[in-house]
C-alpha positions in Angstrom: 127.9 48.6 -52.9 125.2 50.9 -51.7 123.9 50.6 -48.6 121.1 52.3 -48.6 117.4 50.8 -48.2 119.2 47.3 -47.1 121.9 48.1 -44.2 120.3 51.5 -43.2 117.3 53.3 -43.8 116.4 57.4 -43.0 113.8 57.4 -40.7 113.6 61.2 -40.0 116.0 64.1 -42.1 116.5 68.1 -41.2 118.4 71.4 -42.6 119.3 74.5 -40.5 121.7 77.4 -41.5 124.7 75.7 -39.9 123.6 72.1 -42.1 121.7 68.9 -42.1 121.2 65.9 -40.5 119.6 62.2 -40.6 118.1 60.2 -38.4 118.7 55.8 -39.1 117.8 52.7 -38.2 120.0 50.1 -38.8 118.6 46.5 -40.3 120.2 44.0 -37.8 119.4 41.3 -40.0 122.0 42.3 -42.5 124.9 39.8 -43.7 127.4 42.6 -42.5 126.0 42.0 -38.7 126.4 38.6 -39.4 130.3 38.9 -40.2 130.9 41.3 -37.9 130.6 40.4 -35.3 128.2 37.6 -34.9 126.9 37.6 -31.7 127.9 40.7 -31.2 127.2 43.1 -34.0 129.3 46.4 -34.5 129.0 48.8 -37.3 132.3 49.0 -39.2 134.0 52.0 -39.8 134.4 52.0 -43.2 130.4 51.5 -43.3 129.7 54.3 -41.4 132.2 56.4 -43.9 129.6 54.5 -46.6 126.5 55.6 -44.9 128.1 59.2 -44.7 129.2 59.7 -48.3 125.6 58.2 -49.3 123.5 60.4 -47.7 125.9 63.6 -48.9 125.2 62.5 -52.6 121.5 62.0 -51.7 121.2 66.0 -49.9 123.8 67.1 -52.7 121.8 65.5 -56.0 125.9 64.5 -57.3 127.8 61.4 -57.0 130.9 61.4 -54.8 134.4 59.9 -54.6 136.1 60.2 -51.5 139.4 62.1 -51.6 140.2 62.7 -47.9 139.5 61.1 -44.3 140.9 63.3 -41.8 140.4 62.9 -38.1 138.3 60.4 -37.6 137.4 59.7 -34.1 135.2 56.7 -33.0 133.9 57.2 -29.3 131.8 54.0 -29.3 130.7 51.5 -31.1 127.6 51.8 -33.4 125.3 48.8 -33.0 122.3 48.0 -34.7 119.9 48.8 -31.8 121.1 52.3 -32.2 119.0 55.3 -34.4 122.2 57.3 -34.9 121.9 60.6 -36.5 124.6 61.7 -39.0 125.0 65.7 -38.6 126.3 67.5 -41.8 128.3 71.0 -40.7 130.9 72.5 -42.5 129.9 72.1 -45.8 132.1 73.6 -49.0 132.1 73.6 -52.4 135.8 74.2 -53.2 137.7 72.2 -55.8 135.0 69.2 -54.7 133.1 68.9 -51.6 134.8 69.4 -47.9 132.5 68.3 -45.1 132.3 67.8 -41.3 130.0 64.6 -39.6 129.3 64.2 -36.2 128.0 60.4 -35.9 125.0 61.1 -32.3 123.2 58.0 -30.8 119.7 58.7 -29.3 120.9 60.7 -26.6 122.6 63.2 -29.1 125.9 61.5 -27.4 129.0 61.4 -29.9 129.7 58.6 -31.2 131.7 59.5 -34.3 133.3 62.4 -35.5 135.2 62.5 -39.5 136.0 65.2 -41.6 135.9 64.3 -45.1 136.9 65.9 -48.3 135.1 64.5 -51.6 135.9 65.0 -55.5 132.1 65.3 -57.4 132.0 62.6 -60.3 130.7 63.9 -63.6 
């Protein structure tokens, strides 16, 4: 299930020599928020691991399959008042795709940190 243009949408994007990042709001209205947790909405995990492989196939132009989650540290919980910003560094074409995202709130604060390995899908 993409989640792009209904649970997120990219409200700002920028590259540098050391990568790329993406600014997002988050729709509040969406059934995930609803499920999780009602009342008191939190981003799951797995959809921030989503929103991260979706926005590496959109910079990329390839679709991805996730190999490897190493490492992943949640500091806080991503809510949908948030504009997090999902920083790309690391990036290497190998025998698929090896990447590192830092997950920053507003306040460039961490929120997130993963390092992700992905096969490209022909």
């Amino acid at each position: 299930m993409k989640l792009k243009d209904s649970f997120f949408y990219i409200t700002a994007e920028e590259s540098s020599e050391q990568g790329f990042q993406y600014q997002l709001s988050l729709n509040a209205e969406h059934t995930i928020y609803q499920a999780h947790f009602p009342g008191n909405p939190i981003t799951p995990g797995v959809c921030l691991l989503q929103i991260a492989t979706e926005l590496l196939e959109l910079h990329e132009g390839v679709r991805l399959q996730l190999h490897t989650a190493d490492a992943i540290k949640f500091r806080k919980p991503v809510t949908p008042d948030m504009r997090p910003t999902f920083v790309f560094t690391a990036l290497k074409h190998e025998a698929g795709l090896a990447v590192t995202v830092n997950v920053e709130d507003e306040d460039k604060a961490p929120v997130a940190k993963m390092l992700l390995k992905f096969n490209v899908i022909a």
